[in-house]
C-alpha positions in Angstrom: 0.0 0.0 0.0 1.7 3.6 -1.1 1.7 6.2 1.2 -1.0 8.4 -0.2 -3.3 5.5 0.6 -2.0 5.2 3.7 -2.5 9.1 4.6 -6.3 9.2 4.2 -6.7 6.4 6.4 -4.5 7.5 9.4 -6.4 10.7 8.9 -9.8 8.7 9.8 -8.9 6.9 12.3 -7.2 10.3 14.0 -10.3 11.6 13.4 -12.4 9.5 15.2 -10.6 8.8 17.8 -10.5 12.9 18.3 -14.1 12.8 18.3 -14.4 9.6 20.7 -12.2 11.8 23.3 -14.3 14.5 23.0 -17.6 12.6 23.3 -16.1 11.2 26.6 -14.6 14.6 27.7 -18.7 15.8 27.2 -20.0 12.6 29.1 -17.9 13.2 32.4 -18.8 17.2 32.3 -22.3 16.0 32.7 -21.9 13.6 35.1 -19.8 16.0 37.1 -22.6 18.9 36.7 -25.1 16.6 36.9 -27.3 17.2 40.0 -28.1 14.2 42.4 -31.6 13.1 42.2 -33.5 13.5 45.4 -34.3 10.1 45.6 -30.7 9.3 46.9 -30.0 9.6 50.4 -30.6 13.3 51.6 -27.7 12.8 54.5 -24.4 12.4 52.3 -24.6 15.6 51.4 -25.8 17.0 55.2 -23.3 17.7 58.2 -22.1 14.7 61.0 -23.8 16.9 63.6 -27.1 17.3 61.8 -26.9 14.2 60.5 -27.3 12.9 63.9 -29.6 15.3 65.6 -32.3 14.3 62.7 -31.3 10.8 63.2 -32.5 11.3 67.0 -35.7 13.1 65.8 -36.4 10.4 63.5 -36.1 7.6 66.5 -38.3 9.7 69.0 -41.4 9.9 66.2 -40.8 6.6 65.3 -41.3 5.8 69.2 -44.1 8.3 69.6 -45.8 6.8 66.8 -46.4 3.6 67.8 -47.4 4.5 71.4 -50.5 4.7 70.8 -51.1 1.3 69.4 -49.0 -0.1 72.3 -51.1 1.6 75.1 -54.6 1.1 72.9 -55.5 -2.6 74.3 -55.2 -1.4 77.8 -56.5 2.2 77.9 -59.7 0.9 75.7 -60.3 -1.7 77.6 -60.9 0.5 80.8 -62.7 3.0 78.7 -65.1 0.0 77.6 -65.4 -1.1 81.0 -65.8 2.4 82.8 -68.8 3.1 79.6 -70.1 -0.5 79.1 -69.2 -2.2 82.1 -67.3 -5.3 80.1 -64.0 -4.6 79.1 -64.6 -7.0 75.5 -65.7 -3.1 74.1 -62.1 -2.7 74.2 -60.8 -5.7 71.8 -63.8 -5.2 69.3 -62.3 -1.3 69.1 -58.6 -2.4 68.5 -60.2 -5.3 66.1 -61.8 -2.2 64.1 -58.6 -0.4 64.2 -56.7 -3.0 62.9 -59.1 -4.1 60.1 -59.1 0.0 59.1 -55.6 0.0 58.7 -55.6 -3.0 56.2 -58.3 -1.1 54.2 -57.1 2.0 54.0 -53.3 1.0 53.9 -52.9 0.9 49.7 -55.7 4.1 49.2 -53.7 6.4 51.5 -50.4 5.4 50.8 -50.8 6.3 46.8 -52.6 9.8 48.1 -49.5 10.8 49.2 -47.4 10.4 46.1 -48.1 13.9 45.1 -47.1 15.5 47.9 -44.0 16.2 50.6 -43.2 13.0 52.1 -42.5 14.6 55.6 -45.5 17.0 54.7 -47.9 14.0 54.1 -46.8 11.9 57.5 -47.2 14.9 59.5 -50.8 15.1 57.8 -51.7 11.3 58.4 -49.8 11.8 62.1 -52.5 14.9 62.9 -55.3 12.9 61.3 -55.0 10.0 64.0 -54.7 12.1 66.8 -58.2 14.3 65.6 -59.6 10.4 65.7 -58.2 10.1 68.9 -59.4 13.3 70.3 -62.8 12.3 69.1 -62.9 8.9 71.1 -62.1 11.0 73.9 -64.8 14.1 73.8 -67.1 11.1 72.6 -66.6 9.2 76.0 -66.7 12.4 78.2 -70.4 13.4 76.5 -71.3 9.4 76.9 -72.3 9.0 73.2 -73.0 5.1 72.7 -70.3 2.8 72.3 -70.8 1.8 68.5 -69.2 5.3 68.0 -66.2 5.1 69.7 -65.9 1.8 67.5 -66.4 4.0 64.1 -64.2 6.8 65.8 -61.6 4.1 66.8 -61.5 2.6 63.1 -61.1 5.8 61.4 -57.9 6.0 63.3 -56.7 2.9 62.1 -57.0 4.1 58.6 -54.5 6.0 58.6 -52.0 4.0 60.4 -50.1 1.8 57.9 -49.5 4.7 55.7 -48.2 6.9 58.0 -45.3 3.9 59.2 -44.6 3.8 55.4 -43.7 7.4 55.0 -41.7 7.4 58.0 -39.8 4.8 57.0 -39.2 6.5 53.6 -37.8 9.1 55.8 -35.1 7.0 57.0 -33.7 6.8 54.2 -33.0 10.5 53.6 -32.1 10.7 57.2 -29.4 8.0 57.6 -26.7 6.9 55.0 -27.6 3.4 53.3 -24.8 1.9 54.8 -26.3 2.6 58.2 -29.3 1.6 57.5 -29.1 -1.5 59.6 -28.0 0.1 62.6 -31.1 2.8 62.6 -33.5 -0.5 62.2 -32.3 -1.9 64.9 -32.2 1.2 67.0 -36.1 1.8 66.0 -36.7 -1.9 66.8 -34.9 -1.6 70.0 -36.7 1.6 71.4 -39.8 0.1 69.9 -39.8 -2.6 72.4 -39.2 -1.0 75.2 -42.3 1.4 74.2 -44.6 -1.9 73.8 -43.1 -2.9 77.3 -43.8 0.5 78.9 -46.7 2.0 77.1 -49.4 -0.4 78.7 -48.0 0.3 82.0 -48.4 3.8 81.7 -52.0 2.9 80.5 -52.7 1.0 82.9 -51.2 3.8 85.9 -53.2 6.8 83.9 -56.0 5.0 83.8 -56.3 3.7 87.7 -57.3 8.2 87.6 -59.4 8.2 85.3 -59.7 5.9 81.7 -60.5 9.3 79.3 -57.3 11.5 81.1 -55.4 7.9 79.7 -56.4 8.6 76.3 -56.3 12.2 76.4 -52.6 11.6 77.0 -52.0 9.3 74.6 -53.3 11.4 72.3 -51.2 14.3 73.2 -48.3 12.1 72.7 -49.4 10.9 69.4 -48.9 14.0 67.8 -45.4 14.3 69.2 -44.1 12.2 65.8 -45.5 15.5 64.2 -43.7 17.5 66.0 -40.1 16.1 66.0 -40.2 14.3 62.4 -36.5 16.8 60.7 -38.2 19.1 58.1 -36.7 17.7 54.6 -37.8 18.2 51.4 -38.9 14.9 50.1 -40.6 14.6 46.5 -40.4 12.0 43.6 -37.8 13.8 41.0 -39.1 13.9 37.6 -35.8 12.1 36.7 -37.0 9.4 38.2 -38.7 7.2 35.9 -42.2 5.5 37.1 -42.2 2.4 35.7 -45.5 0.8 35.4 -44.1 -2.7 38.3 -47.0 -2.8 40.7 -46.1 -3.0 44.4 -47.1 -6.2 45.4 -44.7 -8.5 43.2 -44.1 -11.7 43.9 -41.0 -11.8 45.5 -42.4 -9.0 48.1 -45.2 -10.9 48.1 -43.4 -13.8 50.1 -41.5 -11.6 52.4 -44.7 -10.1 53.6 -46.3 -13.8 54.0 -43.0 -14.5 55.7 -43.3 -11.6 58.0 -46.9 -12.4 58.7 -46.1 -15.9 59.9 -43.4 -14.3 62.3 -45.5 -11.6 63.7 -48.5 -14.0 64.1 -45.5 -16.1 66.2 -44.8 -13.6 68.5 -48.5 -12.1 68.7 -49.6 -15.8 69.8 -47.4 -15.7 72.8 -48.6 -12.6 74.3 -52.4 -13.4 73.5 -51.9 -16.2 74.7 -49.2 -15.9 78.0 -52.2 -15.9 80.2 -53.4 -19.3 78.7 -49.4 -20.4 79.2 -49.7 -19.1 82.8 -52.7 -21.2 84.0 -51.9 -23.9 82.0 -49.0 -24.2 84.8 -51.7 -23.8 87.1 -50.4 -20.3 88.0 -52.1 -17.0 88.7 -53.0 -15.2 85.6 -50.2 -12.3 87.1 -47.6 -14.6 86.1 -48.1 -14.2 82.4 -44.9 -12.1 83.4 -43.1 -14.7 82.9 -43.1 -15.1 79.3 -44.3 -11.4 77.9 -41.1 -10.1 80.3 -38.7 -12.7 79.0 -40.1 -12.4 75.2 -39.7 -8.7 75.4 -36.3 -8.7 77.4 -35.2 -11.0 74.4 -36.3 -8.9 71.8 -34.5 -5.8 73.4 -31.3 -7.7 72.3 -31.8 -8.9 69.6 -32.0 -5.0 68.7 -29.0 -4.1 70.3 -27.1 -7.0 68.0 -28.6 -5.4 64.9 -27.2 -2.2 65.7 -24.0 -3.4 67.1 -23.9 -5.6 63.8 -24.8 -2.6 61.1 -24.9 -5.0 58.2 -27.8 -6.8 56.4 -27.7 -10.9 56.9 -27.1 -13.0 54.9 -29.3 -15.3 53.5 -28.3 -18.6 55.7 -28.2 -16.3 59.0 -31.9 -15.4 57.9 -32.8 -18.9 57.3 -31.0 -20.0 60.8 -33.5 -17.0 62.4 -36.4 -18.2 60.8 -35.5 -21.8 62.2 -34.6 -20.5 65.7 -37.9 -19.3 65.4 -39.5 -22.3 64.4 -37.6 -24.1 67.1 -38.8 -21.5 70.3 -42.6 -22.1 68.5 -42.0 -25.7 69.1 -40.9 -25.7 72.7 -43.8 -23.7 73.4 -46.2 -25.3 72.0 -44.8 -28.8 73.9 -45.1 -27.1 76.8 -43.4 -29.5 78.9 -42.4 -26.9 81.5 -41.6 -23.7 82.6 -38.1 -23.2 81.9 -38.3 -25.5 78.0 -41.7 -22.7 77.6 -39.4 -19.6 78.7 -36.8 -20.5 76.6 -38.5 -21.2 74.0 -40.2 -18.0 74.3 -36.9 -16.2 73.9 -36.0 -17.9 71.0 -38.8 -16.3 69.1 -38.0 -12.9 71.0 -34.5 -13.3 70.0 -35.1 -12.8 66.1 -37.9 -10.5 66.3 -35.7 -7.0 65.2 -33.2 -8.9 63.1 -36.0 -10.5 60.7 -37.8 -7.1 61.0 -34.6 -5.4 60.0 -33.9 -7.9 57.2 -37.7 -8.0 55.6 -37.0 -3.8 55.7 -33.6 -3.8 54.0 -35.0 -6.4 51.6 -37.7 -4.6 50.9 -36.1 -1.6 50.0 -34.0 -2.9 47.5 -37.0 -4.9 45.8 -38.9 -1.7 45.5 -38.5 1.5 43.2 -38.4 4.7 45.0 -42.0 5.8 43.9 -43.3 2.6 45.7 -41.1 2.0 48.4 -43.7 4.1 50.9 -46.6 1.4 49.6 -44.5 -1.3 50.0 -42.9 -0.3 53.9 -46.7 0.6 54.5 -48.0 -3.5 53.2 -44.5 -4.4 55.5 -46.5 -2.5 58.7 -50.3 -4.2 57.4 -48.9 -7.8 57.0 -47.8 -7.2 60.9 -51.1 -5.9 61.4 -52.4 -9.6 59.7 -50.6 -11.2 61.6 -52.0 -10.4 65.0 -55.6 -10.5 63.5 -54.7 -14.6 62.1 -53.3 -15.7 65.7 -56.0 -14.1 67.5 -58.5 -15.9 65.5 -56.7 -18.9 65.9 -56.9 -18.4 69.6 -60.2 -17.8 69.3 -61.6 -20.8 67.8 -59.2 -23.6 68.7 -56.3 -24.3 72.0 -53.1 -22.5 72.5 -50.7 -25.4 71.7 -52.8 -26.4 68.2 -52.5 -22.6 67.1 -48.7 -22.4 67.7 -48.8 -25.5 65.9 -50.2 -24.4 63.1 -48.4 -21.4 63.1 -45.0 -23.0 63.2 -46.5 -24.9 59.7 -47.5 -22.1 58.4 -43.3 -20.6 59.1 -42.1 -23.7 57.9 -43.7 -23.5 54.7 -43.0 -19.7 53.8 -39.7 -19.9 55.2 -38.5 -22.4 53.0 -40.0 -20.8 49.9 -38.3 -17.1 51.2 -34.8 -19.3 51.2 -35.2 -20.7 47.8 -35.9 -16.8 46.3 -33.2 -15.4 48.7 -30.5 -18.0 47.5 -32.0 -17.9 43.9 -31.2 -13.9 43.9 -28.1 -14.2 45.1 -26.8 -16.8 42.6 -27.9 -14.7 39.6 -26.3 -11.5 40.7 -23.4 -14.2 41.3 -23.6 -15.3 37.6 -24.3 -11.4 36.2 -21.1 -10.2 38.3 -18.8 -13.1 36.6 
């Protein structure tokens, strides 16, 4: 080949590698100029110290938010019993304000789409405590019971959304590689809420059963109050893609969590039953709610000492631990087998809680992670409803039976989808 052949050609390829360089010179510009979306966490780009102090905002509304439903079983069921004289009124009004909050979990959730995350929670927040403050003026003027039932149900309908947005929130609060630790500080604090709100209930109410749930209701809207002020919206970057919510795959972690929180709701239902089945006092129920809750406590503390999501076997060895404490008590063949068992299940409450979140979240797109944190909060919610019925209708040992099925069988399929996930992103990274 002469040379004046060979000139034209080195002339090309100078040419386009000139304009490859320049093409990649433009690329980097814009992803240096480029703008973060708001989607990503809000806190990489805040200060350590206010980082923190949001953090700590964040934890007390997530506390304050669910005292209410901790101290509702007790301080309805004096209110029932100081208006009615039977202290059933107050079950049938938590049943209505459960079975609210699985209706109107998917409706309000998608309202809030539109608007300020932090905005809408704070909206949903004031709209429980108005219910609230209803049940209360409606008890002081003695208006008949079926409305404090309607008045109770309406606050539940709210509920499920409102734990949704807030655990959007987190996101934009907390970096995503601390993610872990701040669900297991919320699952911590959590606990000791469930463990201390009915006592206060209980003490408030011995004065007088409406003061109880006037101050509940005062510190319902605390989550209001203390939730940081950040600006929160869907970017129009981010493309809405038309997956629904409830996929398959989120599907099973919500059965999953179901079973679990059916588990757990069984023994305190039913730690009374346990207690007298020992033929001791009914007072002793301690003895297992005490030791259940103590348990969970922990396993809290672990997660947040941990900071890291499990892996799949560690989740599979949880949801067999599980199993295994559902087992002893359900044998019941004595006190110290039944308490240990008891804290077995208690043990692995916050780390599967944390694990079916962080799962979640990656499962999820951002315009649906509020819907699908909000199913996360109902399917606990169905879970307490499906043990109580079973401890309605049939014994104590047969429903832990049958719940410990029931975690067999979603357990395994959750491993199998788990495992499955992890060896394609396994085969795509090779």
């Amino acid at each position: 080949m002469s040379g004046n052949q060979i000139r034209p050609i080195a002339r090309s390829v100078t040419a386009r590698l000139q304009k490859s360089q320049a093409l990649i010179s433009v690329k980097r510009l814009m992803n240096i100029s480029k703008k973060p979306s708001r989607e990503l966490h809000k806190s990489s780009a805040t200060p350590e110290g206010e980082k923190s102090r949001s953090f700590i905002r964040w934890l007390l509304s997530s506390a304050f938010l669910s005292f209410p439903q901790a101290a509702g079983p007790i301080a309805f069921s004096l209110l029932a019993l100081s208006i009615t004289g039977d202290s059933r009124g107050g079950a049938a009004m938590i049943l209505a304000m459960t079975i609210a909050q699985v209706i109107g979990v998917i409706p309000f959730t998608r309202l809030g789409n539109r608007f300020n995350s932090v905005t809408y929670f704070q909206l949903l927040t004031l709209t429980r405590s108005v219910a609230l403050l209803c049940i209360v003026l409606a008890s002081w003027y003695k208006l008949p019971f079926t409305v404090l039932v309607i008045l109770a149900s309406l606050a539940g309908l709210v509920n499920g959304a409102a734990q949704g947005y807030l655990r959007v929130i987190l996101n934009h609060v907390v970096n995503a590689n601390r993610l872990p630790r701040g669900l297991g500080m919320a699952a911590t604090l959590n606990e000791m809420v469930f463990v201390l709100a009915p006592v206060a209930a209980s003490g408030l109410g011995s004065i007088s059963p409406v003061f109880s749930l006037l101050v509940i209701t005062a510190l319902g809207i605390l989550p209001a109050i203390l939730i940081p002020r950040l600006n929160i919206r869907s970017s129009p970057s981010v493309v809405k893609t038309q997956q629904r919510a409830l996929t398959r795959p989120v599907a099973l972690v919500l059965i999953c969590s179901t079973a679990a929180e059916a588990t757990v709701a069984a023994v305190e239902i039913g730690a009374v039953a346990l207690a007298l089945s020992f033929r001791y006092e009914p007072f002793y129920a301690i003895f297992f709610t005490v030791p259940l809750c103590l348990a969970s406590v922990m396993g809290g503390v672990w997660v947040s000492i941990r900071n890291r999501m499990s892996a799949p076997g560690t989740v599979l060895l949880h949801l067999c631990l599980m199993m295994l404490g559902a087992l002893m008590v359900t044998v019941n063949f004595s006190v110290i087998t039944t308490i240990v068992g008891v804290m077995c299940i208690g043990s692995v409450i916050a780390p599967l809680g944390t694990h079916f979140s962080l799962v979640l979240d990656e499962m999820s797109p951002p315009h649906l992670k509020a819907e699908v944190f909000a199913l996360l909060r109902t399917s606990n919610a169905m879970g307490v409803i499906f043990a109580s019925a079973l401890l309605t209708v049939t014994s104590l040992s047969l429903s832990l039976l049958m719940i410990t099925i029931f975690i067999g069988i979603v357990a395994s399929g959750m491993a199998v989808t788990v495992l499955g996930k992890k060896s394609v992103i396994e085969t795509d990274c090779e």
